[in-house]
N, C-alpha and C positions, 0 to 999 in steps of 0.2 A: 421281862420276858426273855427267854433262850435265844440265843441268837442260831437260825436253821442251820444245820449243815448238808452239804454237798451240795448246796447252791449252781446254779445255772453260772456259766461263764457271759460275761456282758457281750452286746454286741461288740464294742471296742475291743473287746480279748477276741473274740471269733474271728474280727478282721485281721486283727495281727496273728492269727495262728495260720490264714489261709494263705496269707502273704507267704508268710514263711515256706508253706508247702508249695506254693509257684515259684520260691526263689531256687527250690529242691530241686522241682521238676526242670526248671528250665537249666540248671547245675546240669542235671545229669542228660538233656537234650543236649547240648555242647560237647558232652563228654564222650556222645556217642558220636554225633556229627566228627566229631576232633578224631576221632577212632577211625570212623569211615572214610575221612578226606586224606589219612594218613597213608589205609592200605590202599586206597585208588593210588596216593601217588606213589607208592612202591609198587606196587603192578603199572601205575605206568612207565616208569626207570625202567622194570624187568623187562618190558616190551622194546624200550627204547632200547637197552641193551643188548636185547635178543637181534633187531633190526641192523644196530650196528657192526654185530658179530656175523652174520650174513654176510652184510657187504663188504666186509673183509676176508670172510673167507673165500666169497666171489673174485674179490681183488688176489688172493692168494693164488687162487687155480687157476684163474686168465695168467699170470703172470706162469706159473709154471707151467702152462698149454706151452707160453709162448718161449720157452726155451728150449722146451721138447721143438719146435715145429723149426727154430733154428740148428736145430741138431738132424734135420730130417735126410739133411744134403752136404755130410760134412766130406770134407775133398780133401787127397793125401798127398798138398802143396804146403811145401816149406813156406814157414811164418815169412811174413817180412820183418820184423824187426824182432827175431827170437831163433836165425840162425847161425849156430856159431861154427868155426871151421873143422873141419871132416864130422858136423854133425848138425845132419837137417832136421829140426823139429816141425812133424808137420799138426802136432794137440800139444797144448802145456797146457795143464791144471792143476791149481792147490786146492788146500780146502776150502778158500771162498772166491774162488774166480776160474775162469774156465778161456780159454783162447785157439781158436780154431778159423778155417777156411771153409766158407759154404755160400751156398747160393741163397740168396733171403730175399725177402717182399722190399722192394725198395718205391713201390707205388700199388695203385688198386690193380693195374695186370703186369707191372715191370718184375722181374726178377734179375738181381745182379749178383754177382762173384766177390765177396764182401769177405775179410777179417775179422771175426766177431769176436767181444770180448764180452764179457760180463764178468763186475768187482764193484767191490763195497767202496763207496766212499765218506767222506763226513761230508754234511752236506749243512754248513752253519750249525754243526754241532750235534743235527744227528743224523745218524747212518743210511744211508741211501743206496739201494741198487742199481747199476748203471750199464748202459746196454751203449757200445761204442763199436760201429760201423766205418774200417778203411778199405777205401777202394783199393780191389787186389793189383794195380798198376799202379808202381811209386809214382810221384811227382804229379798224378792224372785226376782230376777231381778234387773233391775236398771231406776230411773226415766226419762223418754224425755222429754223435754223441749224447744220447737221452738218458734223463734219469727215469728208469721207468716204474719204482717204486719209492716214497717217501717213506714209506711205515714199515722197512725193513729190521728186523730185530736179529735177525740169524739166516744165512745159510751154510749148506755144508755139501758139497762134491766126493764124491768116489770113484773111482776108475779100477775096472775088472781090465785083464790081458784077454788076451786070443786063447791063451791055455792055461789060466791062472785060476785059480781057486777063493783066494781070498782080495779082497775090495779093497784097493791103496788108497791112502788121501792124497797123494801127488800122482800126476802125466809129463812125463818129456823123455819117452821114447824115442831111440832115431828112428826119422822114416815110416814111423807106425800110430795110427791110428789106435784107442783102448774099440777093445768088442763091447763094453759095457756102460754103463753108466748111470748113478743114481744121486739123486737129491732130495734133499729135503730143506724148505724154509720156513721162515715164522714168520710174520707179522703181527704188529702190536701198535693200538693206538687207544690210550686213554685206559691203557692195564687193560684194557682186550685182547686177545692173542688167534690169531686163527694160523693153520699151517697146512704146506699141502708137500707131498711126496711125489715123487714117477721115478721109475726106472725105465732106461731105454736099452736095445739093443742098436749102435752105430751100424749101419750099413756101409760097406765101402765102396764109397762110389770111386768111378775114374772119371778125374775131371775131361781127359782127352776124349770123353769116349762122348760127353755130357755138351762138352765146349773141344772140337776139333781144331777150330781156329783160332781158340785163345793167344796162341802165342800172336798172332799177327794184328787182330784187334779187339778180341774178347766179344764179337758180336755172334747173337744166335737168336733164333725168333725162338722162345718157349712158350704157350700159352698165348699165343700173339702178341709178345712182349720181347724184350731185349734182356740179355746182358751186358751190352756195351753200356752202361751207365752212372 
């Protein structure tokens, strides 16, 4: 007798055909899962890295408020340690540091008559911006000096004249204050970069007019606060 064809596949072959088809399925359940856990976690990096770009550019713009807000009261008194003979500098600035006489927050209601600098330093290798506070009476006090930024990458000063036109990268006029002033810096941490600008107009104050008594002891109630300090 003939032997039939196209015969029925045994149970044994049916098991191993469905097996094979769950090893499929569950192949390409992994593949997707592996797909999906991939772009969660690249969407969650991008958040991560959107959150960290924030906070630095937060940190960017508090930082540049707070050199505008030192500039708010800058005073047309010769440097202490930046006047040379028949020439009083009372601003010297290059392109990364700025040095000037102004009245600054020295507590939550004190205001003092301070030397402010701000300049780049290295700071264990890398570059930091520093904010250094002397008391405008030699020998009186003692000097502060903060670093108030770690994640400085860049910054850059310009100084307009009183009838000038184009923006210098240096300040050390005698006796004169610049009319203008712009900056811009970067910060950067982790190849992040965030950056903030301002431009100010200097006011000219008189310190006599501000502090009459300076010369005798530098005290004045402002804000129900002191300068003598």
């Amino acid at each position: 007798m003939e032997r039939q064809t196209g015969q029925l596949a045994s149970d044994g072959d049916r098991d191993a055909g469905f097996s094979l088809i769950e090893v499929l399925i569950a192949l390409v359940l992994i593949a997707m899962m592996t797909s999906i856990l991939t772009s969660a976690i690249g969407q969650l990096r991008k958040i991560g890295e959107v959150n960290q770009k924030l906070v630095l550019q937060q940190e960017a713009d508090t930082l540049a408020d707070q050199i505008v807000f030192d500039l708010q009261t800058p005073f047309r008194r010769p440097l202490l340690v930046a006047t040379s003979a028949g020439k009083q500098v009372v601003f010297r600035g290059s392109g990364d540091a700025i040095e000037f006489v102004a009245a600054v927050r020295t507590g939550f209601k004190s205001l003092g008559v301070r030397q402010v600098r701000y300049d780049i330093i290295d700071n264990g290798g890398r570059l930091s911006l520093r904010r250094r506070l002397m008391p405008y009476r030699p020998a009186v006090g003692s000097e502060a000096s903060d670093v108030v930024s770690t994640h400085i990458d860049m910054i850059q000063f310009q100084y307009l004249g009183d009838k000038e036109t184009v923006w210098r990268t240096n300040w050390d006029a005698a006796n004169q204050l610049p009319a203008g002033l712009r900056f811009s810096l970067i910060l950067e941490e982790e190849k992040i970069k965030a950056a903030a600008t301002r431009q100010i107009w200097l006011p000219h104050v008189s310190l006599s007019m501000i502090l009459p008594d300076l010369d005798h002891c530098g005290l004045q109630t402002v804000f129900y606060s002191s300068y003598c300090q």
